[in-house]
N, C-alpha and C positions, 0 to 999 in steps of 0.2 A: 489628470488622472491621479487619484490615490492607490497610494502603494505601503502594506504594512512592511516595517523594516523594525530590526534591534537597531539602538542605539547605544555605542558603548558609555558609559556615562562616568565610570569609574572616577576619574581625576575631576570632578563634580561633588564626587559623593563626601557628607558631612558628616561624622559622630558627634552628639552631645550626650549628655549623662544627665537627664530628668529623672528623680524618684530609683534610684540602681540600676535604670535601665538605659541599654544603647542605645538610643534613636536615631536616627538615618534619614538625611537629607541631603536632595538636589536642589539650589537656588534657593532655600527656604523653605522650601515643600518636602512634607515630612512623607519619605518614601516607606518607611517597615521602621522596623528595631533588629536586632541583635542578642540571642539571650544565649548561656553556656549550658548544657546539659549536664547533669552527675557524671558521664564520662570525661567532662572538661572540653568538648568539640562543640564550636561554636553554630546556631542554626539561626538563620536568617528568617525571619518572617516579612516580608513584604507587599505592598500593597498593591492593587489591582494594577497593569501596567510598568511590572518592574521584576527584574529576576537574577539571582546573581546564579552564574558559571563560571566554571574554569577563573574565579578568582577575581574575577569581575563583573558590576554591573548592568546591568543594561536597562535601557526604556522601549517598551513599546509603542509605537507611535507611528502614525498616517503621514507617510510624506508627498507631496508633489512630483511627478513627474512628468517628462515630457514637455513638451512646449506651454508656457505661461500662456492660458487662455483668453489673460485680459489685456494681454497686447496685441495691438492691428498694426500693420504694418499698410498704410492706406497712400504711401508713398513712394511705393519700393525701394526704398533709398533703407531700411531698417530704421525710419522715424517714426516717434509719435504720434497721431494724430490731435 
């Protein structure tokens, strides 16, 4: 069964500086940018799947739960088939 969950991602997340601007990446995957406002408070723009709160990141994403459906237990011993 899939399950939507956040995922904190924070200590993931990467700055680089292309063209004056922050870009923001997980694993290589460019998540948003980062730009300052005339007040000087920084706003996050980010891309579908991604959001920052309370100071940190997060990914949204479909996780797995419950019992792995691609295992049979056809021994009852909890082996392989």
């Amino acid at each position: 069964m899939l399950e939507k969950r956040h995922i904190d991602v924070t200590d993931r997340v990467v700055g680089k500086y292309v063209n004056d601007e922050l870009n923001l990446y997980v694993e290589n995957e460019p998540i948003g940018k980062v730009t300052v406002n005339e007040q000087g408070k920084s706003e996050y723009q980010l891309n579908n799947g991604y959001q920052y709160r309370d100071n940190k990141f997060y990914q949204h994403t479909d996780v797995t739960t419950g019992k792995d459906m691609k295992y049979t237990d056809c021994d009852n011993e909890e082996g392989w088939c």
